[in-house]
The first five atom37 places (N, CA, C, CB, O) and aatype in JSON, in Angstrom:
{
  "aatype": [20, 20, 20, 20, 20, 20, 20, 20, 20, 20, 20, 20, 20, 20, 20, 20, 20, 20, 20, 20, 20, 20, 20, 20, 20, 20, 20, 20, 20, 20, 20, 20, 20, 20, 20, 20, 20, 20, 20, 20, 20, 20, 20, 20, 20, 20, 20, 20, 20, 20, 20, 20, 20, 20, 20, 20, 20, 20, 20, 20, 20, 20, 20, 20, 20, 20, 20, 20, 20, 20, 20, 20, 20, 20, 20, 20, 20, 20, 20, 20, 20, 20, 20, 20, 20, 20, 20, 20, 20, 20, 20],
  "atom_mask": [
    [1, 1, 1, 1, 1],
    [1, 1, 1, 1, 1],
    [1, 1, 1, 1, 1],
    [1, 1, 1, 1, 1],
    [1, 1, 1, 1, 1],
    [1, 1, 1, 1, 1],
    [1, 1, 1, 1, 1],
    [1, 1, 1, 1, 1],
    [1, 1, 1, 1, 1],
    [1, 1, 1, 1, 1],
    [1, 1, 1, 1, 1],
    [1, 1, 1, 1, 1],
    [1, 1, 1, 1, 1],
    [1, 1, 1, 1, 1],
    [1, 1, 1, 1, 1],
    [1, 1, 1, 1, 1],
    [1, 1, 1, 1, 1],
    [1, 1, 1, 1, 1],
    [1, 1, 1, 1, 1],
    [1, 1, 1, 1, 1],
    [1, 1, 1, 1, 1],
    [1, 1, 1, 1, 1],
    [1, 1, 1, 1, 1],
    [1, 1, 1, 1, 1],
    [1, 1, 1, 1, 1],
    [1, 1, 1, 1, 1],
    [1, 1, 1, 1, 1],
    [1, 1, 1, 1, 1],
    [1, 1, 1, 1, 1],
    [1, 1, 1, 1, 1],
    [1, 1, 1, 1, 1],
    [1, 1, 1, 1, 1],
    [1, 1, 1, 1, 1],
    [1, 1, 1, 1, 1],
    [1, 1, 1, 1, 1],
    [1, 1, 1, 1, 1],
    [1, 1, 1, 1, 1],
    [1, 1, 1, 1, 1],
    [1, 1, 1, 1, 1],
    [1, 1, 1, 1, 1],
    [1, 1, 1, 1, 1],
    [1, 1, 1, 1, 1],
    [1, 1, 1, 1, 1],
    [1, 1, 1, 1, 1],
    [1, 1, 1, 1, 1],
    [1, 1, 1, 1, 1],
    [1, 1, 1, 1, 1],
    [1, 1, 1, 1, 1],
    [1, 1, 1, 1, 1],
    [1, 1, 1, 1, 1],
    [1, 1, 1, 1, 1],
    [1, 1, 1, 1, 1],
    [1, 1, 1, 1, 1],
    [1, 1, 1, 1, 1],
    [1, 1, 1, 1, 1],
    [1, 1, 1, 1, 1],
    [1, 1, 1, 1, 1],
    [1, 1, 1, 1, 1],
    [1, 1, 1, 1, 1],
    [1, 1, 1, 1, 1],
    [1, 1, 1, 1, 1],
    [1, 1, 1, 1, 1],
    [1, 1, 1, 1, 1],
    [1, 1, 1, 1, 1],
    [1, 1, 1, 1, 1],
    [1, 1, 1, 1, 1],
    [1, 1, 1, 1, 1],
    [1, 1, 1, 1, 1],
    [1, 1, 1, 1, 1],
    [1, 1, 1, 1, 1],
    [1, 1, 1, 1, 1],
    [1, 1, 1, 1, 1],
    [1, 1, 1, 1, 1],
    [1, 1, 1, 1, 1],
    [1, 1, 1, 1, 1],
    [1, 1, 1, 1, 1],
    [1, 1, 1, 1, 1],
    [1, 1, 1, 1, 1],
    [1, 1, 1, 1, 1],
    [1, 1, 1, 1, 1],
    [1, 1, 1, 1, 1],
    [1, 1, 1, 1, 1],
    [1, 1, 1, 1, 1],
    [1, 1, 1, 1, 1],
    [1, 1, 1, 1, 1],
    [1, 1, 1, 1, 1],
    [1, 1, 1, 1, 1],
    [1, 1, 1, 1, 1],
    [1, 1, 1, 1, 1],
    [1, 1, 1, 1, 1],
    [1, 1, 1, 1, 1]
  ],
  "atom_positions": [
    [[15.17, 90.53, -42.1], [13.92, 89.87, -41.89], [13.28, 90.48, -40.65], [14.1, 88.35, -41.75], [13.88, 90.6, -39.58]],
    [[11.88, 90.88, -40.89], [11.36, 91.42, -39.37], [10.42, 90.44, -38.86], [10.55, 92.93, -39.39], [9.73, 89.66, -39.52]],
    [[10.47, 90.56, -37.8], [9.7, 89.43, -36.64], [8.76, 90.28, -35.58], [11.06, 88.48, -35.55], [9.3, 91.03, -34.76]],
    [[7.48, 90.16, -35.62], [6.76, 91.04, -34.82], [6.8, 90.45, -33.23], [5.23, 91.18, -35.46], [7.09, 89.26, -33.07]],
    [[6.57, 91.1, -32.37], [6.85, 90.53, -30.64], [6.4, 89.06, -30.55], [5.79, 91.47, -29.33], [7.04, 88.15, -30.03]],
    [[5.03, 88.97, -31.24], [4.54, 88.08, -30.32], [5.36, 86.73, -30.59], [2.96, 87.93, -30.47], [5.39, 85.99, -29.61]],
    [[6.02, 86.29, -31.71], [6.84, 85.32, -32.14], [8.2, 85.15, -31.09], [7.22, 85.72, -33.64], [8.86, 84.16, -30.77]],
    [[8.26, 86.2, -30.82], [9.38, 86.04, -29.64], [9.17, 85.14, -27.95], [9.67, 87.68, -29.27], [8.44, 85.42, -27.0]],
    [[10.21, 83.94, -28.15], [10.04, 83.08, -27.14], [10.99, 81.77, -27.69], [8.4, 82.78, -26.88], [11.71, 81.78, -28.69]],
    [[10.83, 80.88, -26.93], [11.83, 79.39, -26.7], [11.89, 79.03, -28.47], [10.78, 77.68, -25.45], [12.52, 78.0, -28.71]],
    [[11.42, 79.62, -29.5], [11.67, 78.24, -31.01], [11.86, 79.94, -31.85], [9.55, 76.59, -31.81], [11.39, 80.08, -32.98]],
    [[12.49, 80.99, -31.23], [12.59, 82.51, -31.66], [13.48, 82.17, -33.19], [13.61, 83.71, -30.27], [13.23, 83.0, -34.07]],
    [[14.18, 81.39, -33.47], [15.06, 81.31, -34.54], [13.94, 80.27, -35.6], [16.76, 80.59, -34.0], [13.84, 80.48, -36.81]],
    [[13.24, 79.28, -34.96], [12.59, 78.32, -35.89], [11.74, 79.12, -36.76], [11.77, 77.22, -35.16], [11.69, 78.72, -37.92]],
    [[11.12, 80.05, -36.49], [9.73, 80.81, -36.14], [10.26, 81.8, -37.38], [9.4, 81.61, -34.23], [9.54, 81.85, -38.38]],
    [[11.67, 82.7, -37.35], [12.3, 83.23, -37.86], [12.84, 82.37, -39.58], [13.15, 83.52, -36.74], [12.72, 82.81, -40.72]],
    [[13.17, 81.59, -39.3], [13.28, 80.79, -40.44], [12.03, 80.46, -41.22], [13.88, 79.64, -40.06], [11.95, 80.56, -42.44]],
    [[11.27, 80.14, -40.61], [9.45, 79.6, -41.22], [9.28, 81.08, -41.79], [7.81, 79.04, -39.64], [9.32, 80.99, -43.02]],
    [[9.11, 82.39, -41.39], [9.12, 83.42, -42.19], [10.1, 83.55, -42.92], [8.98, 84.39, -41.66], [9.7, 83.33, -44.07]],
    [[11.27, 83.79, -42.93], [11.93, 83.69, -44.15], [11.44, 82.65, -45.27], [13.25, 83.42, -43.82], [11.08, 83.15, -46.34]],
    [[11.41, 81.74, -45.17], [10.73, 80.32, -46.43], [9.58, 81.04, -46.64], [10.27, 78.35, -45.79], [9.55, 81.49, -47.79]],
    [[8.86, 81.25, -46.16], [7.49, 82.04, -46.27], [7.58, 83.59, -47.75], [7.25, 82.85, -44.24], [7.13, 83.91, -48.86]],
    [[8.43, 83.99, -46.72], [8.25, 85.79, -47.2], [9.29, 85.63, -49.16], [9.68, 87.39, -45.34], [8.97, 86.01, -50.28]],
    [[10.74, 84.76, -48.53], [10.69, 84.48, -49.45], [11.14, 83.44, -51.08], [10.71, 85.18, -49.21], [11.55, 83.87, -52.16]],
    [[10.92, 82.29, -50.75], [10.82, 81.2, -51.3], [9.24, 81.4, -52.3], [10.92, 80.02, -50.05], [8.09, 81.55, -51.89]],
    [[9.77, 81.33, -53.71], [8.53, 81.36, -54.8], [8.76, 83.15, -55.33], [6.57, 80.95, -53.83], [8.05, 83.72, -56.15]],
    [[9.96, 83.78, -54.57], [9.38, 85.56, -55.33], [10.67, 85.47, -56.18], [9.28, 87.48, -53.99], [11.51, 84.57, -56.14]],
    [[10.64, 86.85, -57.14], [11.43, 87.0, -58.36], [12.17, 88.16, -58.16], [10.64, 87.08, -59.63], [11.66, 89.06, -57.48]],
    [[13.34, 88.29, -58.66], [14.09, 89.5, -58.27], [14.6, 89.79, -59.55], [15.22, 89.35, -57.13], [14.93, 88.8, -60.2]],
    [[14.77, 91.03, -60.16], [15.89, 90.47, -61.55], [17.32, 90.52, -61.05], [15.88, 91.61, -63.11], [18.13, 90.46, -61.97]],
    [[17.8, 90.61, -59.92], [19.13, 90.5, -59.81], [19.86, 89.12, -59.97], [19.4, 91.0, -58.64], [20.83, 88.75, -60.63]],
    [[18.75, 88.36, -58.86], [18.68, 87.08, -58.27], [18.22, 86.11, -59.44], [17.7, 87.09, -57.0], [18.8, 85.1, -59.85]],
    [[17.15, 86.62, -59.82], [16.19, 85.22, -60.48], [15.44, 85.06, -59.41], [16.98, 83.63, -60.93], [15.51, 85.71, -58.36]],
    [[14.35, 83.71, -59.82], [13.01, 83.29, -59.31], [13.93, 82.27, -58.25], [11.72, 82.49, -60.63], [14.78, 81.49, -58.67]],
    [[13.47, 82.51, -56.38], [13.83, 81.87, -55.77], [12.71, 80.33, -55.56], [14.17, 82.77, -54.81], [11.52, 80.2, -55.24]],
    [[13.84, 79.33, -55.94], [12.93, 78.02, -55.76], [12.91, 77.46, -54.29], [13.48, 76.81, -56.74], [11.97, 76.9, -53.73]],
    [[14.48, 77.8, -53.64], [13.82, 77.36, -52.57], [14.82, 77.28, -51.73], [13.08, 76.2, -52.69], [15.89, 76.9, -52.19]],
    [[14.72, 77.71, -49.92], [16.01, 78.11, -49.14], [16.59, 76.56, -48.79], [15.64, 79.17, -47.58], [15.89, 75.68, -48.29]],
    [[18.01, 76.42, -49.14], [18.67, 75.3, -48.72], [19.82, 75.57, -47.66], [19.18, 74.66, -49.91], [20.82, 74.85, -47.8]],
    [[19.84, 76.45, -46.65], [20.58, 76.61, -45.75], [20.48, 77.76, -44.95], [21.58, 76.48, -46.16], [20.14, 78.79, -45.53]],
    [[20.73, 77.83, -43.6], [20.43, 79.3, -42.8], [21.97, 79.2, -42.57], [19.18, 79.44, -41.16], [22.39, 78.27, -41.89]],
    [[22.83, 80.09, -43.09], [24.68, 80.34, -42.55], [24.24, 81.22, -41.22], [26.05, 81.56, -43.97], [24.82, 80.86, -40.2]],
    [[23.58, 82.02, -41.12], [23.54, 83.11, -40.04], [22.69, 83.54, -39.69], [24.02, 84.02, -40.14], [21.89, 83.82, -40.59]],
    [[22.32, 83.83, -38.47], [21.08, 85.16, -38.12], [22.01, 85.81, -37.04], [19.16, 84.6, -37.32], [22.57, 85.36, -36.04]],
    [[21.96, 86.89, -37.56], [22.33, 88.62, -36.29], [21.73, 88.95, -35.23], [22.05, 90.09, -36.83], [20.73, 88.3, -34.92]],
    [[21.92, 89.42, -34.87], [21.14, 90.39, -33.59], [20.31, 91.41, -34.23], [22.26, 91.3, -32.53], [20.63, 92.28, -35.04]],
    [[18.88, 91.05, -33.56], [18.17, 92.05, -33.89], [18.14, 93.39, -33.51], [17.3, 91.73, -33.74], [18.69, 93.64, -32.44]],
    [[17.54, 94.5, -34.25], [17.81, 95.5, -34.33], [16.44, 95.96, -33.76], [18.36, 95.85, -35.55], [15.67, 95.8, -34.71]],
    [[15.76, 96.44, -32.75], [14.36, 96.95, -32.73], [13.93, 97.93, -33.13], [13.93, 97.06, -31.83], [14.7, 98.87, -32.93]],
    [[12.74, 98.28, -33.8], [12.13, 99.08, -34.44], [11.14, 100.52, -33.62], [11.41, 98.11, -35.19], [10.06, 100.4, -33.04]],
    [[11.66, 101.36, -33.75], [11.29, 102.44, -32.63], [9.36, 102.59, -33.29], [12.64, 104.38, -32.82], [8.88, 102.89, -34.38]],
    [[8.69, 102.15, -31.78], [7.41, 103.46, -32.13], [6.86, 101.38, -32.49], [7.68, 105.5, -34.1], [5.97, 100.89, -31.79]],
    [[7.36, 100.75, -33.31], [6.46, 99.3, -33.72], [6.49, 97.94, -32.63], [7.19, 98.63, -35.29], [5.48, 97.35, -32.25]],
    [[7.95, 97.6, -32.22], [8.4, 96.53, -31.89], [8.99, 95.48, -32.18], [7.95, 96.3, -31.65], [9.61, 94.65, -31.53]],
    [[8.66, 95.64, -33.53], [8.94, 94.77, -34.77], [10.7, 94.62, -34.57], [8.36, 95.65, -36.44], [11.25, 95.4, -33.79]],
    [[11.36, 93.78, -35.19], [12.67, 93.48, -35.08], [13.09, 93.05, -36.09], [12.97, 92.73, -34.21], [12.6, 92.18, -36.81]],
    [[14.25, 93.77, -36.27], [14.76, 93.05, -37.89], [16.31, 92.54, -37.6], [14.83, 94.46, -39.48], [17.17, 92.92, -36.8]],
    [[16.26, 91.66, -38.45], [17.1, 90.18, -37.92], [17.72, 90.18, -39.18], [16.15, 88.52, -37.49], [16.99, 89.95, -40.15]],
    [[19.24, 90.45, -39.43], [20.02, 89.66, -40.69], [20.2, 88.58, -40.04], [21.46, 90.24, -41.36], [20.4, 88.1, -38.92]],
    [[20.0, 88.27, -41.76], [19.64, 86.48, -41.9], [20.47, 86.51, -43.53], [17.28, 85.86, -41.96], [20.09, 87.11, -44.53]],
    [[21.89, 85.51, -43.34], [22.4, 85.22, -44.09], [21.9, 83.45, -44.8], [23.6, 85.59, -43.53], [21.81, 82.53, -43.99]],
    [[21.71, 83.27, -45.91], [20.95, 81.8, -46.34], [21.56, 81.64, -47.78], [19.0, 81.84, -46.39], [21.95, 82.5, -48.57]],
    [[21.53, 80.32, -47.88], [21.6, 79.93, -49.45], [20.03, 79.33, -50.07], [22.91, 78.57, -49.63], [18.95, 78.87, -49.7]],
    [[20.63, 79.64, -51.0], [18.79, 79.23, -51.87], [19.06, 78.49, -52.92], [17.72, 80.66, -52.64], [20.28, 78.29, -52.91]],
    [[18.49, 77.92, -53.94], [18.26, 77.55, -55.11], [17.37, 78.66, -55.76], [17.7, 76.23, -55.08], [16.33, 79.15, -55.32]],
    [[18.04, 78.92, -56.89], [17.5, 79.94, -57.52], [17.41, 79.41, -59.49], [18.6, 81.39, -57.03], [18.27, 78.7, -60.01]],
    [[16.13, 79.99, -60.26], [16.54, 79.54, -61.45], [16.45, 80.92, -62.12], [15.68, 78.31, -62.08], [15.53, 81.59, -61.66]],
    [[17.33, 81.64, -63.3], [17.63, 82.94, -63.9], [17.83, 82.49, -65.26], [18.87, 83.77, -63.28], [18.91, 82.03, -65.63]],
    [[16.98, 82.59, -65.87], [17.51, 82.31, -67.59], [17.33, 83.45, -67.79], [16.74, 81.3, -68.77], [16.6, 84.27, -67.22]],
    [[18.39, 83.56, -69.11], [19.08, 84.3, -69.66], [17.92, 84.49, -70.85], [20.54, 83.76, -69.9], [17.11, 83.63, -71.18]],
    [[18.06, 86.0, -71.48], [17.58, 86.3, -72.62], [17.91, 85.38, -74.23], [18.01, 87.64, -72.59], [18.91, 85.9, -74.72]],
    [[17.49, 84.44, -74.98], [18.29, 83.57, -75.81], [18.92, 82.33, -75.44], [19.18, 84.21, -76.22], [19.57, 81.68, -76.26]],
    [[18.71, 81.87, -73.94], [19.08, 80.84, -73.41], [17.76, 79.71, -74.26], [19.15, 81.08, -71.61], [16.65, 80.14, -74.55]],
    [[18.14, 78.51, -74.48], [17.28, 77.56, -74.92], [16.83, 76.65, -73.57], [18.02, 76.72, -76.12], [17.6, 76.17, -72.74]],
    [[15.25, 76.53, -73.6], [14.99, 75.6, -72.22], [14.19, 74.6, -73.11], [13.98, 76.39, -70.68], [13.66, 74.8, -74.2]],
    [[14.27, 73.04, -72.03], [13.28, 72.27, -72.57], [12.43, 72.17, -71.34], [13.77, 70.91, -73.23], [12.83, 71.98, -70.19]],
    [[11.05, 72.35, -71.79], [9.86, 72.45, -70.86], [8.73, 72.07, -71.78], [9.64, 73.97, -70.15], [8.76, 72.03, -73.01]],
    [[7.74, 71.8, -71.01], [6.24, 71.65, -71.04], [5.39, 72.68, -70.68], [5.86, 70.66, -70.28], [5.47, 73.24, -69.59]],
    [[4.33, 73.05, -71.78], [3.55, 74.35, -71.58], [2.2, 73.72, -70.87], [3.24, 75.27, -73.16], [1.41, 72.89, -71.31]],
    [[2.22, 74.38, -69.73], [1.24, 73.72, -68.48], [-0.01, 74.88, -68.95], [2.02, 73.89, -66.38], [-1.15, 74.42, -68.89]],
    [[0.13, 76.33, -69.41], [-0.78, 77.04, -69.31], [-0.91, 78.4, -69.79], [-0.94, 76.97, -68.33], [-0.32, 79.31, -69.2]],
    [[-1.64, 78.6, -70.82], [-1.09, 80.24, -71.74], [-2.92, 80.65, -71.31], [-0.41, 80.1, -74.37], [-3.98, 80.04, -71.17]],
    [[-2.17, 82.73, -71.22], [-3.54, 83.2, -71.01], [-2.8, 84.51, -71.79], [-4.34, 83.29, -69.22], [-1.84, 84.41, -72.56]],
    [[-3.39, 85.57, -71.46], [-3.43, 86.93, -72.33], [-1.94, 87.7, -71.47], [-5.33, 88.02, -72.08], [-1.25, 88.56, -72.04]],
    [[-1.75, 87.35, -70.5], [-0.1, 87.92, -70.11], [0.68, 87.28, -70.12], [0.28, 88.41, -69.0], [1.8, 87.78, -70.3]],
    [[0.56, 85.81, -69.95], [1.82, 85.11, -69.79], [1.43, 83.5, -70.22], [2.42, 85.3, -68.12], [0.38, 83.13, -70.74]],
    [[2.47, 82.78, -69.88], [2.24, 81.42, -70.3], [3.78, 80.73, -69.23], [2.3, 81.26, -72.43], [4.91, 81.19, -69.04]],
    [[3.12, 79.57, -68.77], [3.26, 78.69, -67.65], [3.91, 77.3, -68.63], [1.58, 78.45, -66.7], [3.31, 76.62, -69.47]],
    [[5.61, 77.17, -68.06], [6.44, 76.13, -68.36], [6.36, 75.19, -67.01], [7.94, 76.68, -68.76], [6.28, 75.51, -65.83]],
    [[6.41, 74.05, -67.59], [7.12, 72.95, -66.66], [8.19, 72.35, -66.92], [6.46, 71.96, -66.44], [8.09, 71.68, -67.95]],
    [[9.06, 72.3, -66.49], [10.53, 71.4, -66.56], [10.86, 70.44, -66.08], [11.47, 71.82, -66.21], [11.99, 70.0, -66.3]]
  ]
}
């Protein structure tokens, strides 16, 4: 996770966490699946600084809620919304 200077000060980990939920809570990975949402920070590292930017990158170990269906998996949902690429379930 990178953290630009000016965030750096007394709530440096809160600040760090609010970007992580931010950057990424709601994105899709195909490894992972669609992250719904971070339910724990296990760790943050020592940052590493970024030559020439300032910027700092911070491992950040977390648990999430994540949902991954499977190709042929059966879901029960509600169709909230169909257009010409895709179409929008609710569960």
């Amino acid at each position: 996770m990178q953290l630009h200077p000016r965030h750096f000060g007394r709530d440096l980990r809160g600040k760090l966490v609010a970007k992580l939920m931010k950057d990424v809570e709601g994105t899709c990975s195909g490894r992972h699946g669609f992250v719904v949402a971070i339910t724990g920070i296990e760790s943050v590292g020592k940052g590493l600084i970024r030559d020439g930017t300032g910027f700092v990158t911070f491992p950040v170990k977390y648990q999430c809620v994540v949902f991954r269906p499977f190709q042929g998996e059966i879901l029960e949902a509600v169709v909230t919304m169909v257009n010409k690429v895709c179409f929008v379930l609710c569960c």
